[in-house]
DSSP file (Angstrom, degrees, kcal/mol; ACC not computed):
  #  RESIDUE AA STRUCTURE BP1 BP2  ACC     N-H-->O    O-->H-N    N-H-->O    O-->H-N    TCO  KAPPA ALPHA  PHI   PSI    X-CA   Y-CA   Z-CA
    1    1 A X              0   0    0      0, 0.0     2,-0.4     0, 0.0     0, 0.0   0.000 360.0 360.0 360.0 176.4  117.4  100.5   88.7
    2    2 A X        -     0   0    0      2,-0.0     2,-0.4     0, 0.0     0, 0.0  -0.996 360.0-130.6-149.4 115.3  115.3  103.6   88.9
    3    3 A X        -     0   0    0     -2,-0.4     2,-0.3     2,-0.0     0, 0.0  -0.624  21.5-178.4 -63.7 130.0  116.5  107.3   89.0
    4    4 A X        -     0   0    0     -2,-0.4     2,-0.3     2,-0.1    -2,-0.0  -0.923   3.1-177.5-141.0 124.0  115.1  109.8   91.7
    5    5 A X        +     0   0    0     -2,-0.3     2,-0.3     2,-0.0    -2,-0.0  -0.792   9.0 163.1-107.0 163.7  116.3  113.1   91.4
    6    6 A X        -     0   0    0     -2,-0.3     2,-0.2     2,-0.0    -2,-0.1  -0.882  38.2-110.4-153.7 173.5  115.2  115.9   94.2
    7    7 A X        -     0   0    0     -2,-0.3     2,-0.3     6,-0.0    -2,-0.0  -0.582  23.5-159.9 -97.1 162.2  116.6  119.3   95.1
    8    8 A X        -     0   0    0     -2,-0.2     2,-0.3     4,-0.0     3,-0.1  -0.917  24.0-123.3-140.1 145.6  118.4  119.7   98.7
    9    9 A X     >  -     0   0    0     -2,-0.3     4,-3.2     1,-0.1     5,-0.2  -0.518  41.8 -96.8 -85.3 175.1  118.8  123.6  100.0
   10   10 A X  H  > S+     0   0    0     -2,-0.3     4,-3.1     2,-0.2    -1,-0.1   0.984 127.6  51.2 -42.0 -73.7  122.8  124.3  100.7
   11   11 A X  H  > S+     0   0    0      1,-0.2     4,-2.9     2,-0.2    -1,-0.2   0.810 113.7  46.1 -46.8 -44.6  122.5  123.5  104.7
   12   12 A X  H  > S+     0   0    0      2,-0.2     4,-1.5     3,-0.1    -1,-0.2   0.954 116.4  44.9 -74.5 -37.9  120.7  119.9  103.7
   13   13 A X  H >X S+     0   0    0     -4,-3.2     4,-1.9     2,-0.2     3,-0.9   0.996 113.6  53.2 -43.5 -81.4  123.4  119.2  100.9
   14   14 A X  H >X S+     0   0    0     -4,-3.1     4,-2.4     2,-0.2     3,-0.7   0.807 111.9  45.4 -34.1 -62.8  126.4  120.3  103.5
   15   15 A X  H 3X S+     0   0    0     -4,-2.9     4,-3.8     1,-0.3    -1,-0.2   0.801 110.6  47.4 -75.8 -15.4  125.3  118.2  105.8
   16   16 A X  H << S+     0   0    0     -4,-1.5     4,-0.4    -3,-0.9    -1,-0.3   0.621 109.3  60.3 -80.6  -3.7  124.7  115.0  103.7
   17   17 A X  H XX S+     0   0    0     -4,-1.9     4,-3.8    -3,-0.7     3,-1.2   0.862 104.7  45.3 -12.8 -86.7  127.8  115.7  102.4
   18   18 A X  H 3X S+     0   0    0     -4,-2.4     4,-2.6    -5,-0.5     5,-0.5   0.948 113.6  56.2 -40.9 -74.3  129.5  115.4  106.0
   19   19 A X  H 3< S+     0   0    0     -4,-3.8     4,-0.3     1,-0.2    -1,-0.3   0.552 103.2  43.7  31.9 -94.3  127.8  112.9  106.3
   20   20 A X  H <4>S+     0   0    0     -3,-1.2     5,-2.9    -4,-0.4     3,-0.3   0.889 122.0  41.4 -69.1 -63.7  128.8  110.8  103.5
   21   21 A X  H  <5S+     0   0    0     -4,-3.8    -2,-0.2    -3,-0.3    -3,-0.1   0.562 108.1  56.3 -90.0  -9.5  132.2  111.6  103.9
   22   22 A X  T  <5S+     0   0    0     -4,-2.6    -1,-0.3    -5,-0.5    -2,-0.2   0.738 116.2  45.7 -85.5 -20.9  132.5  111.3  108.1
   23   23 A X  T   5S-     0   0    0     -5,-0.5    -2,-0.2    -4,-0.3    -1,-0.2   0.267 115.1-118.6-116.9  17.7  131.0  107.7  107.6
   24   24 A X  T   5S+     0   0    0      1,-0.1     2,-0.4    -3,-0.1    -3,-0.2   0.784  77.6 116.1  68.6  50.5  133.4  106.7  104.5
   25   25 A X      < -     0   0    0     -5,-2.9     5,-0.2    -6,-0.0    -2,-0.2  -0.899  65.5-110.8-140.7 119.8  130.2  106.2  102.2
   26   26 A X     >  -     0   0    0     -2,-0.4     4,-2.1     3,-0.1     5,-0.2   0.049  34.2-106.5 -55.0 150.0  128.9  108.1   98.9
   27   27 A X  H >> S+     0   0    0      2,-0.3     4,-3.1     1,-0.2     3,-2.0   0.865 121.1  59.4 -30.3 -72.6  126.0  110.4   98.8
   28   28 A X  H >>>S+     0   0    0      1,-0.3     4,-1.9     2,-0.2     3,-0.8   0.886 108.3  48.6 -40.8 -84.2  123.8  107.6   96.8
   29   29 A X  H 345S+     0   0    0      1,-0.3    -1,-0.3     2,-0.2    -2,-0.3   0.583 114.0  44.8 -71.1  -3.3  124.5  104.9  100.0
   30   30 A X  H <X5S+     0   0    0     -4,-2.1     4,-0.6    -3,-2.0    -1,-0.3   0.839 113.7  46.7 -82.7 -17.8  123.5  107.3  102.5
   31   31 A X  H XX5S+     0   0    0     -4,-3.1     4,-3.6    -3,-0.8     3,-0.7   0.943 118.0  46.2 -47.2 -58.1  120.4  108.5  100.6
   32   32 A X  H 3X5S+     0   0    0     -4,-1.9     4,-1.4     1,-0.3    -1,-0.2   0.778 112.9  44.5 -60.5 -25.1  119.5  104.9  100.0
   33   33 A X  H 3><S+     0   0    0     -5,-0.5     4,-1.0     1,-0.2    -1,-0.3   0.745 109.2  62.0 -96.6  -1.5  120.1  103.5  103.5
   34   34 A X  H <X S+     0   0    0     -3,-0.7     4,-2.1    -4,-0.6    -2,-0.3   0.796 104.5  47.0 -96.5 -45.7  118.3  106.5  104.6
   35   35 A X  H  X>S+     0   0    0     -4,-3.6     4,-1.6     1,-0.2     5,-0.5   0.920 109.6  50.1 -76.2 -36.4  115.3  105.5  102.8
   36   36 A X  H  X5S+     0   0    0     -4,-1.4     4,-0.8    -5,-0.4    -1,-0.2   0.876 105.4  53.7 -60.7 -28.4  115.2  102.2  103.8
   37   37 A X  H  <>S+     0   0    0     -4,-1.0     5,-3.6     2,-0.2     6,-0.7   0.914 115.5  46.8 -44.3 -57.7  115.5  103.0  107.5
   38   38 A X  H >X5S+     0   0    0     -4,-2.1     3,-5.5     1,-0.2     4,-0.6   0.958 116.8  41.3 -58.3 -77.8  112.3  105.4  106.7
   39   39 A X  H 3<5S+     0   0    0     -4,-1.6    -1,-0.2     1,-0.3    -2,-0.2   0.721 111.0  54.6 -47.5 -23.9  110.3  102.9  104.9
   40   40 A X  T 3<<S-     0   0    0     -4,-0.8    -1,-0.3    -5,-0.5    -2,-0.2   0.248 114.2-118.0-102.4  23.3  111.1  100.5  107.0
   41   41 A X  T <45S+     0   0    0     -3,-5.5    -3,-0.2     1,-0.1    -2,-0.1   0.884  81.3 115.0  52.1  43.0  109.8  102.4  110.0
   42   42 A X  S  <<S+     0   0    0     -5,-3.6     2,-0.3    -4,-0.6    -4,-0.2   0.707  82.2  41.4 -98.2  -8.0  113.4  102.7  112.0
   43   43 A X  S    S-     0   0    0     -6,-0.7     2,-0.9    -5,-0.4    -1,-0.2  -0.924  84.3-134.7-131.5 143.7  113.3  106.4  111.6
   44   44 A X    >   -     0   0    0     -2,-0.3     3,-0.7    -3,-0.1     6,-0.2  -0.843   9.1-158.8 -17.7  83.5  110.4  108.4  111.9
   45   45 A X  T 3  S+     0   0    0     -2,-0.9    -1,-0.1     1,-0.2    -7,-0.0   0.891  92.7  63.1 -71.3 -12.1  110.3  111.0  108.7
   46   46 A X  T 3  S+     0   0    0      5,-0.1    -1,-0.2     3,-0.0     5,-0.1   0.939  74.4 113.4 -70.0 -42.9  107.8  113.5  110.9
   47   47 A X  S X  S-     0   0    0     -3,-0.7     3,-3.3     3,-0.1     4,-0.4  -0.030  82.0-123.5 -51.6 103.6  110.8  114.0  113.6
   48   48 A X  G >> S+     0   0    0      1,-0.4     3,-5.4     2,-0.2     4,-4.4   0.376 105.9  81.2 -33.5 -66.3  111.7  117.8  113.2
   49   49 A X  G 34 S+     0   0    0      1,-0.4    -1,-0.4     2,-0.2    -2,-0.1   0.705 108.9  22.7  -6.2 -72.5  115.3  116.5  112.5
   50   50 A X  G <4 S+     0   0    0     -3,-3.3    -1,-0.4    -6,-0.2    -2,-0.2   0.568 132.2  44.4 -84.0  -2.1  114.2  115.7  108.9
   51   51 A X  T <4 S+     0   0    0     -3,-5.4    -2,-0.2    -4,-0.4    -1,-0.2   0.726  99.0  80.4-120.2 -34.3  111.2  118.2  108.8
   52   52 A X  S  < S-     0   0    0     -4,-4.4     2,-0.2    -5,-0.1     3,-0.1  -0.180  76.1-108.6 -68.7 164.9  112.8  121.6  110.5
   53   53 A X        -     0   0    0      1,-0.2    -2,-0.1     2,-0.1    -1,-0.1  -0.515  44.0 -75.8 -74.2 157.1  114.8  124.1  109.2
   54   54 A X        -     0   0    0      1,-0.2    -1,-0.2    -2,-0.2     3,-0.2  -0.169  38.0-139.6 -40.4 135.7  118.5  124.9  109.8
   55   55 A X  S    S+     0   0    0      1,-0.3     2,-0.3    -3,-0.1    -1,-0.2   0.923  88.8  17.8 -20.2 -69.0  119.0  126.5  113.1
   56   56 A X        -     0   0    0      2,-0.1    -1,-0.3     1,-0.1     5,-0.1  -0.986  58.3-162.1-139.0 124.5  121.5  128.9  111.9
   57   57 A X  S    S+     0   0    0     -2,-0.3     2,-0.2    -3,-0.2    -1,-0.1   0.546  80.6  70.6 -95.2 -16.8  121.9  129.6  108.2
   58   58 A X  S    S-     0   0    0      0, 0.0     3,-0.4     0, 0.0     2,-0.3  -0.662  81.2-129.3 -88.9 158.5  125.6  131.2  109.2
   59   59 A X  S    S+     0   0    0     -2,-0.2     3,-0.1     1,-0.1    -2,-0.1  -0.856  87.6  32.2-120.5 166.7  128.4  129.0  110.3
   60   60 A X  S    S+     0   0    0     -2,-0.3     2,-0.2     1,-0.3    -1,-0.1   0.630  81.8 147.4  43.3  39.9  130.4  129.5  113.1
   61   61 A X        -     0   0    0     -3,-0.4     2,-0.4    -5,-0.1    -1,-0.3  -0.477  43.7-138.4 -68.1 166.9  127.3  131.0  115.1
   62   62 A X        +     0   0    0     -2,-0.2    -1,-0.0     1,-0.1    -3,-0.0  -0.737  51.4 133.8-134.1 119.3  127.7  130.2  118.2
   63   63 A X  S    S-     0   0    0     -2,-0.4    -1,-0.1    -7,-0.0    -2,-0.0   0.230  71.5-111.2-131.3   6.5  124.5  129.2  119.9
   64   64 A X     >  +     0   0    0     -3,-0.1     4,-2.1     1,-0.1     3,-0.3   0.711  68.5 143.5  94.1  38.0  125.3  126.1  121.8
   65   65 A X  H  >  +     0   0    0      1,-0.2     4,-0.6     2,-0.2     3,-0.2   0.982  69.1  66.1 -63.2 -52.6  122.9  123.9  119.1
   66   66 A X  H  4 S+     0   0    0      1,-0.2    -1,-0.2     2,-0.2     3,-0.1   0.723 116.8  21.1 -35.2 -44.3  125.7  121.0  119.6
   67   67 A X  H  4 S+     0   0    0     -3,-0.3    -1,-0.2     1,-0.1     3,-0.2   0.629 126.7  50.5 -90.9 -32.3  124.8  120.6  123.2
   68   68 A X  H >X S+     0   0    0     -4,-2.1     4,-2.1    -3,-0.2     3,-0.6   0.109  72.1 122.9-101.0  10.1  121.3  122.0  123.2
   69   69 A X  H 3X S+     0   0    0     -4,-0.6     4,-1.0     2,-0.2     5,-0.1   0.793  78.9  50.9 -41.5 -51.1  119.9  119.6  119.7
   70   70 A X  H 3> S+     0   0    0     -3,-0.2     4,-1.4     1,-0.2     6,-0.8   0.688 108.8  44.2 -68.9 -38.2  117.2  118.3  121.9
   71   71 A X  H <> S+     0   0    0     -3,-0.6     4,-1.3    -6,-0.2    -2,-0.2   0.955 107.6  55.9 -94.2 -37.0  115.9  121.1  123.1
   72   72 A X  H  < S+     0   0    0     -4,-2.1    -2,-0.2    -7,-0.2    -3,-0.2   0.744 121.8  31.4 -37.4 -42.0  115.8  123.2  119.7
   73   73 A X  H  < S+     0   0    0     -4,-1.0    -2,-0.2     1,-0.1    -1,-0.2   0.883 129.9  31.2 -97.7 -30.7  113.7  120.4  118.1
   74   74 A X  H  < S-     0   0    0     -4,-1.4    -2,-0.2    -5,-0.1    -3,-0.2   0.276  95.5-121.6-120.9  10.0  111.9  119.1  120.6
   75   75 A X     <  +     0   0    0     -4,-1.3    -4,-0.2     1,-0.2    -3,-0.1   0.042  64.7 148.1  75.5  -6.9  111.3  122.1  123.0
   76   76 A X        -     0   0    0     -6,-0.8     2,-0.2     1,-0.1    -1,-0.2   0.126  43.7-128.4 -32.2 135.4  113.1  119.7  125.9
   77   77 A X              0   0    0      1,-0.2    -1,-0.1    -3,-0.1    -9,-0.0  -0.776 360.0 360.0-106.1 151.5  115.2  121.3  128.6
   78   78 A X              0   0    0     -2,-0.2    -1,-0.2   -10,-0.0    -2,-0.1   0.483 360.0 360.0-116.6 360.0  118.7  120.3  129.4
């Protein structure tokens, strides 16, 4: 095996976090199935999901992002 370390800001940690722990799986197996997905071209890595910044750097804004996801990243109207 092979170490790769990177840094994560807060918001990308907090949500691999959730993550990890909404899908009953440690950090290391979602990182890892997350790269295999990429490399193995199931995921796009360009899709502003993985390339934008947090929305909202506060929690419990409310800005309707939950419902509105699509349209925040991908300029789409709902």
């Amino acid at each position: 095996m092979k170490v790769v370390q990177t840094t994560l800001n807060e918001a990308e940690h907090k949500l691999l976090e959730e993550y990890a722990r909404k899908n009953s799986k440690t950090i290391k197996e979602v990182l890892r199935q997350a790269i295999r997905r990429t490399v193995e071209g199931d995921l796009d890595p360009k899709d502003p999901i993985f390339t934008g910044s947090p929305a909202s750097k506060r929690t419990g804004k409310k800005d309707h992002g939950s419902v509105e996801h699509d349209k925040y990243l991908y300029g789409e109207k709902s």
